[in-house]
N, C-alpha and C positions, 0 to 999 in steps of 0.2 A: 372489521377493525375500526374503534371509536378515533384513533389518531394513527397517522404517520408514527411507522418506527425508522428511526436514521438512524447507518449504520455510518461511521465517519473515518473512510481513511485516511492515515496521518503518513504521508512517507517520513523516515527519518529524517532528523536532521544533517550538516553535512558532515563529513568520516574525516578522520588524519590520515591519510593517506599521501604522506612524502614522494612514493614512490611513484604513485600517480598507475595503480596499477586493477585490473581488474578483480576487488574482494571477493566478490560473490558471498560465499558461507564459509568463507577464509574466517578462524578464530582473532579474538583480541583486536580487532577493525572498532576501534572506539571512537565517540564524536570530537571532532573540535570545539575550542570554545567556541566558534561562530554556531555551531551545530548545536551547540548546548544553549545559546541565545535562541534560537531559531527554534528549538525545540520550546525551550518558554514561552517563545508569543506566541505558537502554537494554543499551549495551556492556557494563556490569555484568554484567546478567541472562542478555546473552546466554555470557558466559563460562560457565555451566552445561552448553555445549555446544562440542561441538569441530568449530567452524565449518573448512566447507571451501572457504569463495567469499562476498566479501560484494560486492552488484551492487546498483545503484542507476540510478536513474530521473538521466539528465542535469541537469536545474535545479540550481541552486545551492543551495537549501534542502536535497534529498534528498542531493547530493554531500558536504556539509557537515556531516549525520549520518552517512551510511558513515566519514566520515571518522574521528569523535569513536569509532564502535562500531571500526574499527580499529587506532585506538590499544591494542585489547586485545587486537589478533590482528596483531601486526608482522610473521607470516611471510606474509602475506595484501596482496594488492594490490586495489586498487578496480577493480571490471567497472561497466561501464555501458551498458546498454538504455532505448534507444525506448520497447522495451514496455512498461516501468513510468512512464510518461511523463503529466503530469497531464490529465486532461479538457479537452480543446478543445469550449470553450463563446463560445458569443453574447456573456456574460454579464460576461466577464474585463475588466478593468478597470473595471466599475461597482460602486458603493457595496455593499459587503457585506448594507448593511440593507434593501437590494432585493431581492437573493438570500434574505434571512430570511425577507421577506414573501412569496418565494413556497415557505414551506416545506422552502427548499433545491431543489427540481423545476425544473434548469436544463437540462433535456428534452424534458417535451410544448410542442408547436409550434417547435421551434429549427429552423433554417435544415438543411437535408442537408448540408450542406457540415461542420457540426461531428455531435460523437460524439453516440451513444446507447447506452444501458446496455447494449447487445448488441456494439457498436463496441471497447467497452474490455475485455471478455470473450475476443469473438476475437481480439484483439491480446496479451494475457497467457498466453491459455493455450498457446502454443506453447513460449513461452519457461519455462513451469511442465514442460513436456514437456523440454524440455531439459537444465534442471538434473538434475531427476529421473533421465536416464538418464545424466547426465556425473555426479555424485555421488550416485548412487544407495545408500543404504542411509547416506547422511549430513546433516549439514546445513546451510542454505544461510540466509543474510541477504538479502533485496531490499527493499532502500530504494525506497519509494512514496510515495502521497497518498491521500486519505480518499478519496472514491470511487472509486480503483483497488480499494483493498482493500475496500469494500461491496461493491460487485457481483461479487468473484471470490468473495467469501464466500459469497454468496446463489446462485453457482453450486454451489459445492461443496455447500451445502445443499441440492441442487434444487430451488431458490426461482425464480418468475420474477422475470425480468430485469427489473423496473418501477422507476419512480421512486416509487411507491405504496409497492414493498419498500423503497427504500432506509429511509423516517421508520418503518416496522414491524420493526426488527430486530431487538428486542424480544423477538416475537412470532415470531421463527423459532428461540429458545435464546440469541442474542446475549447478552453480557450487560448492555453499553451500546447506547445510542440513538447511537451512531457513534464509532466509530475515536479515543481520544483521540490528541494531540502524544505520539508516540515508542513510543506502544504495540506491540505483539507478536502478532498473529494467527497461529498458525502451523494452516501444511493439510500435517495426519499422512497421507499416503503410505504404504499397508500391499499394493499390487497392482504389479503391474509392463501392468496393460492402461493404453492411455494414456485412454479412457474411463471409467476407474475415479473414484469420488468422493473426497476424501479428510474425513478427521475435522478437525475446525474449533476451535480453545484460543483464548483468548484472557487476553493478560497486559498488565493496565493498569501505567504508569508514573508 
């Protein structure tokens, strides 16, 4: 590989969400203005780079910021994946303040039928394989959600896959205790093995 390909996760920006309650892949969860700001300066920062694809998670919240980050890349059209697709939890449509109390760990004991931290890992990394080889040695936009981009993170780190990691990431270089609205993860790509790990940046907004 003659350069680094960076793949750059954008969590949304922030949701209207009155009710203050757990989205998940709840329909019609759209951004706030602050969110639709937030998602701009995104598009700002990312203009530093000469994006080749910007791909986003289906929901309306993540469509909503690819959108505002394309406004600065008009030759560019919206791609959209599954893969980047929010956590299916037990937990989606109950009070937020339920989800606090338990730490965020919307995990240990959930039903099989929804995701675990290892669930959202194999679903991503194919499509992290894919960019990589369709734009390879450039770089890419994928609009997500906060535990998408925690636990690809904590892969790329070779952290285990826990909910235990998700509240320590701190503690593994991160530099926030989680993904803020519109922030910038990017996983620097220096191999062409698809097993290779990549280096882990993180840019608050």
């Amino acid at each position: 590989m003659n350069s680094a390909t960076c793949i750059h996760l954008v969590r949304h920006g922030e949701v209207h969400n009155p009710q203050q309650i757990l989205y998940g892949r709840l329909p019609r969860f759209r951004l706030s203005d602050r969110g639709r700001e937030q998602a701009r300066a995104a598009g700002r920062r990312l203009q530093a780079h000469d994006l080749r694809a910007v791909v986003s998670s289906p929901l309306l919240r993540t469509r909503q910021t690819a959108a505002e980050i394309l406004n600065f890349f008009p030759a560019l059209k919206l791609r959209q994946s599954r893969r980047l697709i929010e956590v299916h939890t037990v937990y989606e449509g109950r009070p937020g303040a339920q989800v606090d109390a338990l730490n965020g760990d919307i995990y240990t004991d959930a039903p099989p039928q929804f995701d675990q931290p290892e669930d959202i890992v194999v679903r991503v990394r194919p499509l992290l394989w894919q960019l990589r080889r369709r734009f390879a040695g450039g770089h890419v936009a994928a609009v997500t959600h906060g535990d998408v981009i925690v636990f690809t993170m904590l892969w790329a780190k070779g952290v285990a896959l826990s909910p235990e990691n998700k509240v320590r990431l701190k503690k593994t270089g991160f530099p926030v205790s989680y993904p803020g609205h519109a922030s910038i993860t990017s996983l620097v790509f220096r191999t062409e093995d698809e097993e290779g790990l990549p280096e882990v940046k993180y840019l608050k907004i």
